[in-house]
Chimera marker file (.cmm) of the C-alpha trace (Angstrom):
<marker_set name="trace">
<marker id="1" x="90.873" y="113.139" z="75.922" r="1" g="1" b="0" radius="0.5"/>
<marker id="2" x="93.217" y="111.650" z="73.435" r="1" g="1" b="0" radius="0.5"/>
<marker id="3" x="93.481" y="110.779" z="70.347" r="1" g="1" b="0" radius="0.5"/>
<marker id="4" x="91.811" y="108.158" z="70.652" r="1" g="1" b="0" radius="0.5"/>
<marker id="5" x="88.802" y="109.218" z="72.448" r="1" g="1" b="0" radius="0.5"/>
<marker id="6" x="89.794" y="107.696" z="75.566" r="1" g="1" b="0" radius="0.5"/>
<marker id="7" x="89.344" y="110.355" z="78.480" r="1" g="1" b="0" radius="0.5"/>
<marker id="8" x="91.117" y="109.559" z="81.746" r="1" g="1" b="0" radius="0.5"/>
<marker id="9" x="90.206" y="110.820" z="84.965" r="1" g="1" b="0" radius="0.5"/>
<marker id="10" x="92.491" y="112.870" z="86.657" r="1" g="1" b="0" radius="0.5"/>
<marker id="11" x="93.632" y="111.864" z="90.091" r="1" g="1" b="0" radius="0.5"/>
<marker id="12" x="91.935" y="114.937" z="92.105" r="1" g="1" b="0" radius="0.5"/>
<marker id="13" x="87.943" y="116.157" z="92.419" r="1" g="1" b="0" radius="0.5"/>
<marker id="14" x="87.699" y="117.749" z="89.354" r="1" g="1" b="0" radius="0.5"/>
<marker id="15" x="84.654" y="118.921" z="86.681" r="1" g="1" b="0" radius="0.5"/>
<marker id="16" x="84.956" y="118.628" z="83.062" r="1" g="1" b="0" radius="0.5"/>
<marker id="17" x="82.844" y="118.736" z="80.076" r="1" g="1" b="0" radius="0.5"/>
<marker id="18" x="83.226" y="116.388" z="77.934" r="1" g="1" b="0" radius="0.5"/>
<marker id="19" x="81.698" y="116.522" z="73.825" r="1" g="1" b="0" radius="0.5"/>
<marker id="20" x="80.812" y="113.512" z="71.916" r="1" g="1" b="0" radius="0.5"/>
<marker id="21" x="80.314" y="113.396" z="68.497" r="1" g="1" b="0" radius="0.5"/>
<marker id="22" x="79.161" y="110.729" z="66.580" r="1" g="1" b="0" radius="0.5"/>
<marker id="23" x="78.516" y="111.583" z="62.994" r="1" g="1" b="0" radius="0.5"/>
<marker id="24" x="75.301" y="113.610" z="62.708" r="1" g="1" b="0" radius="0.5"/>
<marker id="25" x="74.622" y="113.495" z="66.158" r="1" g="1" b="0" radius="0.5"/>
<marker id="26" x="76.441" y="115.117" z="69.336" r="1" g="1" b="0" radius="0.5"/>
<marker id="27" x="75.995" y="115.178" z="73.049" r="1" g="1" b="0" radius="0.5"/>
<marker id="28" x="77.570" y="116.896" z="75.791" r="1" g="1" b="0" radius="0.5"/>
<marker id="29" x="78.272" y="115.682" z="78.999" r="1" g="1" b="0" radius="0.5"/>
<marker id="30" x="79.642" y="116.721" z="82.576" r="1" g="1" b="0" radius="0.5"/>
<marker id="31" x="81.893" y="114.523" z="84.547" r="1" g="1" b="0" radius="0.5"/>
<marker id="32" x="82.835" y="115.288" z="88.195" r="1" g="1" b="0" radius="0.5"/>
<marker id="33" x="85.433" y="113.083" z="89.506" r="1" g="1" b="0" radius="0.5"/>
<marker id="34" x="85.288" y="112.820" z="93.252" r="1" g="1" b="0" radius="0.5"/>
<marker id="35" x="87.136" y="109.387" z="94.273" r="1" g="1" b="0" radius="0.5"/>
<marker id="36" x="90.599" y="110.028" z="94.768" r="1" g="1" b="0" radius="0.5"/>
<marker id="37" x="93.349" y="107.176" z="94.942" r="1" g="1" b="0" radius="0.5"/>
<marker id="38" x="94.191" y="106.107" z="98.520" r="1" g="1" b="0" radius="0.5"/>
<marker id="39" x="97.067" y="107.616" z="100.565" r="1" g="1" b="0" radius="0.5"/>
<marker id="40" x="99.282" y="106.655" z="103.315" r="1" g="1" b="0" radius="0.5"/>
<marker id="41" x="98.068" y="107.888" z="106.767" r="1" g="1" b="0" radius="0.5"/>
<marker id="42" x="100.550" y="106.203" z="109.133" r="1" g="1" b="0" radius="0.5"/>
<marker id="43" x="104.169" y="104.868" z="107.295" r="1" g="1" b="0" radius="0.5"/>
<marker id="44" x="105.017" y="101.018" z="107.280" r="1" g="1" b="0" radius="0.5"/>
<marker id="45" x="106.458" y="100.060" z="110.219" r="1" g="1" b="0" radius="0.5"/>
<marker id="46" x="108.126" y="96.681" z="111.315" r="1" g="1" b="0" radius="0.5"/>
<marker id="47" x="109.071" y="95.198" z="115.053" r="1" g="1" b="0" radius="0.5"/>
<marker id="48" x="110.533" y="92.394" z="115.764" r="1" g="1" b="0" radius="0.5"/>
<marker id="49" x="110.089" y="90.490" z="118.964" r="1" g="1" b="0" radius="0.5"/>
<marker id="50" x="113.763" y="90.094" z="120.586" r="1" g="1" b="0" radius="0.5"/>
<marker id="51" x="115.314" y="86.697" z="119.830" r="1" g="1" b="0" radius="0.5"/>
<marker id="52" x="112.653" y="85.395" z="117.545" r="1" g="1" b="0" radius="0.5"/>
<marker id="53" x="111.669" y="85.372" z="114.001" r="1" g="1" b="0" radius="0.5"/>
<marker id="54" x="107.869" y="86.749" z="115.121" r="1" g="1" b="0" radius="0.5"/>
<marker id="55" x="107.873" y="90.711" z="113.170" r="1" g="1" b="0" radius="0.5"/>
<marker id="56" x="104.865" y="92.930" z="113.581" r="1" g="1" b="0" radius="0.5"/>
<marker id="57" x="103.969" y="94.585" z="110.402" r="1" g="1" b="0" radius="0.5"/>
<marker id="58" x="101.600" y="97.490" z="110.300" r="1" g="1" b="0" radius="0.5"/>
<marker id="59" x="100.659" y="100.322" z="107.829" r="1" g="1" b="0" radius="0.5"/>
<marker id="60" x="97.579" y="102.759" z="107.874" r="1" g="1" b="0" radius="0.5"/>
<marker id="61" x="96.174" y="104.127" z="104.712" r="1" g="1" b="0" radius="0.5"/>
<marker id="62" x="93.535" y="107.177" z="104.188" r="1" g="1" b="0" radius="0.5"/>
<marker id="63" x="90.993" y="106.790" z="101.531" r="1" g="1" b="0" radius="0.5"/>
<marker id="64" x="88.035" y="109.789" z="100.423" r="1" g="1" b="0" radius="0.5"/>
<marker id="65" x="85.662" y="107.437" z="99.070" r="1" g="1" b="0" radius="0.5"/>
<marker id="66" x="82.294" y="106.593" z="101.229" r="1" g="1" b="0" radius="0.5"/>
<marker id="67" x="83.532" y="103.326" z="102.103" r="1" g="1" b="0" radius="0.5"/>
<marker id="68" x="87.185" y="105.325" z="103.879" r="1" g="1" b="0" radius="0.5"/>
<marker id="69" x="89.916" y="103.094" z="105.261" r="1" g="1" b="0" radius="0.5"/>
<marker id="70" x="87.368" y="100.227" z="105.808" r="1" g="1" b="0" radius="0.5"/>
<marker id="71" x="86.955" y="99.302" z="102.189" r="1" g="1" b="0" radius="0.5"/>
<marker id="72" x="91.242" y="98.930" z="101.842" r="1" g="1" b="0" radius="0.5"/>
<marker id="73" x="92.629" y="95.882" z="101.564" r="1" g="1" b="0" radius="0.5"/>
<marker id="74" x="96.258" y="95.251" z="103.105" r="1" g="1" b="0" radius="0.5"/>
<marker id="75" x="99.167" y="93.005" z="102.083" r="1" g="1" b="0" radius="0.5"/>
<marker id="76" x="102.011" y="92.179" z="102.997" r="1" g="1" b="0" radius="0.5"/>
<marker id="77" x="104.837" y="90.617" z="100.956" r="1" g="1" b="0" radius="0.5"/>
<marker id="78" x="108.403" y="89.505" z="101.616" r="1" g="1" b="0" radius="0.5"/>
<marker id="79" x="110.488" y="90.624" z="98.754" r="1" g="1" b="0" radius="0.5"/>
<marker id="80" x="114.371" y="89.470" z="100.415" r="1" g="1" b="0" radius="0.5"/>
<marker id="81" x="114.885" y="86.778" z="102.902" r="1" g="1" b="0" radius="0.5"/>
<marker id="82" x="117.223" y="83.729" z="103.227" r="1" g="1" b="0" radius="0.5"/>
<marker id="83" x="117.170" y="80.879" z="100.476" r="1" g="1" b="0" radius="0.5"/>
<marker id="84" x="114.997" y="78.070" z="102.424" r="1" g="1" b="0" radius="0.5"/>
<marker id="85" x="113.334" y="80.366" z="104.204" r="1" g="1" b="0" radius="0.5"/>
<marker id="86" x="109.719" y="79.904" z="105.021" r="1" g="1" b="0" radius="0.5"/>
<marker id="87" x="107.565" y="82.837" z="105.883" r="1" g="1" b="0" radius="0.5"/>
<marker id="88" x="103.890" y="83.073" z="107.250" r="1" g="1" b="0" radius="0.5"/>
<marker id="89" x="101.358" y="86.197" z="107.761" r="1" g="1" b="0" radius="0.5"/>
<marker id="90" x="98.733" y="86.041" z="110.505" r="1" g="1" b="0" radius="0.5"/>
<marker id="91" x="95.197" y="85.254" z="109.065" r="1" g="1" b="0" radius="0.5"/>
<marker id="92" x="94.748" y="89.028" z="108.886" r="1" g="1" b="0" radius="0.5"/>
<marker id="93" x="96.971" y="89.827" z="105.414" r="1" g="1" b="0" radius="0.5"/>
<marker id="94" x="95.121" y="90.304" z="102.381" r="1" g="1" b="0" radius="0.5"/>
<marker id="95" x="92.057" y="92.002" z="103.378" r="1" g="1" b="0" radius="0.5"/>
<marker id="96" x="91.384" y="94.975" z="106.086" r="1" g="1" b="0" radius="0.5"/>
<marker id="97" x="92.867" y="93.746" z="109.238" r="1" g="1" b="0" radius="0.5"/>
<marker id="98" x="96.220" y="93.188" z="107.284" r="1" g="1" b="0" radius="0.5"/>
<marker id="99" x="97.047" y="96.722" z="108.074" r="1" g="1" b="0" radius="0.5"/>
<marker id="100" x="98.459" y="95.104" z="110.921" r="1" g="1" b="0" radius="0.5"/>
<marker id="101" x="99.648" y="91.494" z="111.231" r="1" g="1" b="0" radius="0.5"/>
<marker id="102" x="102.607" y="89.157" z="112.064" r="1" g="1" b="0" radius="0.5"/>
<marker id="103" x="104.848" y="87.796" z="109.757" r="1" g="1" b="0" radius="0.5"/>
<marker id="104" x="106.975" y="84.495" z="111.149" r="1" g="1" b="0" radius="0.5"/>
<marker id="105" x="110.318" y="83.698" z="109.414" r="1" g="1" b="0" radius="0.5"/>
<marker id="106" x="111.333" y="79.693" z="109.979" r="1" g="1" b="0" radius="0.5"/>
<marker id="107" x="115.524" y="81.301" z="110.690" r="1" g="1" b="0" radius="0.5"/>
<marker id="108" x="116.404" y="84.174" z="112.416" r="1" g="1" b="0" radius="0.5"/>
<marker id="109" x="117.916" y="86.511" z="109.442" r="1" g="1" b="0" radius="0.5"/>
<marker id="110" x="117.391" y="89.461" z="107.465" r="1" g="1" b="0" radius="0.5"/>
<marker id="111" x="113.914" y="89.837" z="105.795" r="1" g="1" b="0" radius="0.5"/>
<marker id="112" x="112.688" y="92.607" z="104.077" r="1" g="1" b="0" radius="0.5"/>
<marker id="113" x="109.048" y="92.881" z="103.562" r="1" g="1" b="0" radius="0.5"/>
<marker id="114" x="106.667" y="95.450" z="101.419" r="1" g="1" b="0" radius="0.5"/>
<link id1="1" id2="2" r="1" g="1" b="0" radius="0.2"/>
<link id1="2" id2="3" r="1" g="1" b="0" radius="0.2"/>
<link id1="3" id2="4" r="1" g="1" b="0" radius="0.2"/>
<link id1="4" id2="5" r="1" g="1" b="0" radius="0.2"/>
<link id1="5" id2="6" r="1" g="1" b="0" radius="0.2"/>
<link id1="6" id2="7" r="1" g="1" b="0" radius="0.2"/>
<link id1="7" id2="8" r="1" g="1" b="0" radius="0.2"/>
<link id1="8" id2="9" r="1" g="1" b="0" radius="0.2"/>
<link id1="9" id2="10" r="1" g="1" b="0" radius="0.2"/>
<link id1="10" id2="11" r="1" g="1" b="0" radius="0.2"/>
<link id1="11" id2="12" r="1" g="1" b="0" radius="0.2"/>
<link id1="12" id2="13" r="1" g="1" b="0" radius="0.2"/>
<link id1="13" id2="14" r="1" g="1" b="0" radius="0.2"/>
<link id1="14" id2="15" r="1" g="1" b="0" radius="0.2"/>
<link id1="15" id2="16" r="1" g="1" b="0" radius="0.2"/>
<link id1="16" id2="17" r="1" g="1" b="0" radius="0.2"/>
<link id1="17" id2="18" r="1" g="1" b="0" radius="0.2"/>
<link id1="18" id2="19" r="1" g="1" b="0" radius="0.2"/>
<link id1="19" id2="20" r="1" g="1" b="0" radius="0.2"/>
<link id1="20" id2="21" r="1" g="1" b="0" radius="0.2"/>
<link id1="21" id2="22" r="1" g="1" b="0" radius="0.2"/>
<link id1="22" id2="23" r="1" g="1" b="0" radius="0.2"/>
<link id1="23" id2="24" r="1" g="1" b="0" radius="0.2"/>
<link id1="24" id2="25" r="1" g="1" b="0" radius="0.2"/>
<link id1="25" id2="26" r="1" g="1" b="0" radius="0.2"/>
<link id1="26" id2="27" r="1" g="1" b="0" radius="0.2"/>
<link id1="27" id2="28" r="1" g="1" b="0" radius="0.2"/>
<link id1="28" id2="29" r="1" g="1" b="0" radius="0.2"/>
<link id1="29" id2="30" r="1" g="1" b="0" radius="0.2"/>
<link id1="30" id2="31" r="1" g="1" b="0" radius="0.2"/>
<link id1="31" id2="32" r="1" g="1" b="0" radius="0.2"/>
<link id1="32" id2="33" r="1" g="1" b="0" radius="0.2"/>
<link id1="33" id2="34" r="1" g="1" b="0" radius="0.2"/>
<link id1="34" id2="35" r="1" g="1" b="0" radius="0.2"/>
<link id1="35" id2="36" r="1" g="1" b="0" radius="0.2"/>
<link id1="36" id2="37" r="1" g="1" b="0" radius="0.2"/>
<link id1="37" id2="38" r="1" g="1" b="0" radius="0.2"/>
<link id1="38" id2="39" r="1" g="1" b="0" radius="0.2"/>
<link id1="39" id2="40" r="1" g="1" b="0" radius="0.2"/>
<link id1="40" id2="41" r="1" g="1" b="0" radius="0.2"/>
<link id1="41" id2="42" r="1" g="1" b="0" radius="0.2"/>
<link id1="42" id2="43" r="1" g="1" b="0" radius="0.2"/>
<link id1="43" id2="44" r="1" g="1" b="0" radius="0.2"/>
<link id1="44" id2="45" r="1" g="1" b="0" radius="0.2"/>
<link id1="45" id2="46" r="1" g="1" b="0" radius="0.2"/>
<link id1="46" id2="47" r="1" g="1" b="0" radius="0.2"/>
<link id1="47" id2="48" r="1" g="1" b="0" radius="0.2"/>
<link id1="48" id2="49" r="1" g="1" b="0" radius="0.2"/>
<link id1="49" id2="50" r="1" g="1" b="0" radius="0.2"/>
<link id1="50" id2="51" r="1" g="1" b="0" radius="0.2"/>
<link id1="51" id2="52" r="1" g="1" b="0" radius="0.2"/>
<link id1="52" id2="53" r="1" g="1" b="0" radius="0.2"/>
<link id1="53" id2="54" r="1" g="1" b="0" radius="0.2"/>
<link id1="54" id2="55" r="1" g="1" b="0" radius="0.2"/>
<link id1="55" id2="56" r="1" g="1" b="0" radius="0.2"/>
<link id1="56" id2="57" r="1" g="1" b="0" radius="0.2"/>
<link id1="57" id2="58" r="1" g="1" b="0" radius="0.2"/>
<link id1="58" id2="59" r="1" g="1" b="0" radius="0.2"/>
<link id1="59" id2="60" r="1" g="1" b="0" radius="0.2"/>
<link id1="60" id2="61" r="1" g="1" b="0" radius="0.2"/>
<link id1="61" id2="62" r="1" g="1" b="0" radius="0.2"/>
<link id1="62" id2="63" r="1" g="1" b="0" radius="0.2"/>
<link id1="63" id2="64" r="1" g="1" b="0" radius="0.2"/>
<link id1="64" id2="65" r="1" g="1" b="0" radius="0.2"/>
<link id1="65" id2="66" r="1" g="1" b="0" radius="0.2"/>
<link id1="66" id2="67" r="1" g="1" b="0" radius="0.2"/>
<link id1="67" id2="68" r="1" g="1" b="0" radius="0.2"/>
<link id1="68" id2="69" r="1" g="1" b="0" radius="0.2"/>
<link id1="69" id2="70" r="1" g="1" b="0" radius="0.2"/>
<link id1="70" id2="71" r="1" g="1" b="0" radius="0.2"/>
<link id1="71" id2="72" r="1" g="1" b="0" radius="0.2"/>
<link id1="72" id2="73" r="1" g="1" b="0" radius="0.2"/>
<link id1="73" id2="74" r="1" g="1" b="0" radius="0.2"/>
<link id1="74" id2="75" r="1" g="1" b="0" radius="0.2"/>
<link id1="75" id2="76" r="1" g="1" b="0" radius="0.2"/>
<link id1="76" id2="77" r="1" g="1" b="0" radius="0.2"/>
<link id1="77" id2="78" r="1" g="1" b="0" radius="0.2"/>
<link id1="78" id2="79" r="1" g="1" b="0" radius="0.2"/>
<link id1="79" id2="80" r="1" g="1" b="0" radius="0.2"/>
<link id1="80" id2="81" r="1" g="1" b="0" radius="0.2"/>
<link id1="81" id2="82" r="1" g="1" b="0" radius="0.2"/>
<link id1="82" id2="83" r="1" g="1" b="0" radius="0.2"/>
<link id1="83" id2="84" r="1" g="1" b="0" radius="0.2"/>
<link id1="84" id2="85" r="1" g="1" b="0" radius="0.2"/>
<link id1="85" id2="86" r="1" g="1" b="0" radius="0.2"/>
<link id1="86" id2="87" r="1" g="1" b="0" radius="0.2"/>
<link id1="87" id2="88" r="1" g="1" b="0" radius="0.2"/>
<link id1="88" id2="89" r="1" g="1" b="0" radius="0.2"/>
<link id1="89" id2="90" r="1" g="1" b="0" radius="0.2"/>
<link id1="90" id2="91" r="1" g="1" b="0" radius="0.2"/>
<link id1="91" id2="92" r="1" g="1" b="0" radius="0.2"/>
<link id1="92" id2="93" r="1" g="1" b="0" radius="0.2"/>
<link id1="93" id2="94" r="1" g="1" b="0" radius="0.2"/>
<link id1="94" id2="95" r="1" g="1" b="0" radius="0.2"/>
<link id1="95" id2="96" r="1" g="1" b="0" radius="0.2"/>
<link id1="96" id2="97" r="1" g="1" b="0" radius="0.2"/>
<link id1="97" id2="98" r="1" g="1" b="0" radius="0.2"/>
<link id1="98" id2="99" r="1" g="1" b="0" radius="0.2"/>
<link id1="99" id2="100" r="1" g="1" b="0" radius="0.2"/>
<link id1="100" id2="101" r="1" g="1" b="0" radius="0.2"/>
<link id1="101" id2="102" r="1" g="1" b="0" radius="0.2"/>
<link id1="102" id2="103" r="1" g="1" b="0" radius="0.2"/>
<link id1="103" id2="104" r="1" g="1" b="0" radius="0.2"/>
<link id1="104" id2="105" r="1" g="1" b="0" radius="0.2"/>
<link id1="105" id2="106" r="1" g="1" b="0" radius="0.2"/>
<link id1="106" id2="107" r="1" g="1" b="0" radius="0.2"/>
<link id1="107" id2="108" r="1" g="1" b="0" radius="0.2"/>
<link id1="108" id2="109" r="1" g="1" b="0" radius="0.2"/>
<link id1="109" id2="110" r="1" g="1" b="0" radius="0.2"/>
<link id1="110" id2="111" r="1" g="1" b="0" radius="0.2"/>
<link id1="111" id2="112" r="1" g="1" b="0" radius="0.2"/>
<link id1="112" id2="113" r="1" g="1" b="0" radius="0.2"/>
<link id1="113" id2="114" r="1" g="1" b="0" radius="0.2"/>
</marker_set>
């Protein structure tokens, strides 16, 4: 706790006991912290399809919390490609499914995606 007052969870299971006072008054509490932040399972990985600007993008995170991998949403960005270049992402990116899409560049060039 800081300061403040402000008490941020750590990011691991974890029990603490937290006191609040509040002028004549004060309470004590437990707090168990059980949802970790999601990890990577499988690394990012790109193919493209030989002579075409079609890339497969997929990525597989891990997540401890009752709803798992299901409740992650995936997307995909392009963060370099060629000035004029237009790029699309199957219908799957930005939700679940996007942990594996196709991402279609209008030129055949160097695109960097994250």
């Amino acid at each position: 706790m800081d300061d403040s007052g402000l008490y941020t969870a750590p990011n691991s299971s974890m029990e603490t006991t937290v006191t609040v006072v509040c002028g004549e008054c004060s309470d004590v509490s437990t707090i168990t912290v059980t949802n970790h932040s999601p990890t990577v399972a499988t690394s990012a990985a790109a193919e493209q399809v030989p002579a075409t600007a079609t890339i497969s993008l997929s990525v597989l995170g891990a997540d401890s919390d009752p709803t798992g991998e299901a409740g992650l949403t995936y997307t995909w960005t392009a963060i370099t490609y060629p000035e004029g270049a237009t790029i699309s992402f199957s219908d799957a990116n930005g939700d679940n499914d996007g942990k594996s899409v196709t991402a279609t560049v209008d030129m055949l060039a160097s695109t960097s995606f994250r």
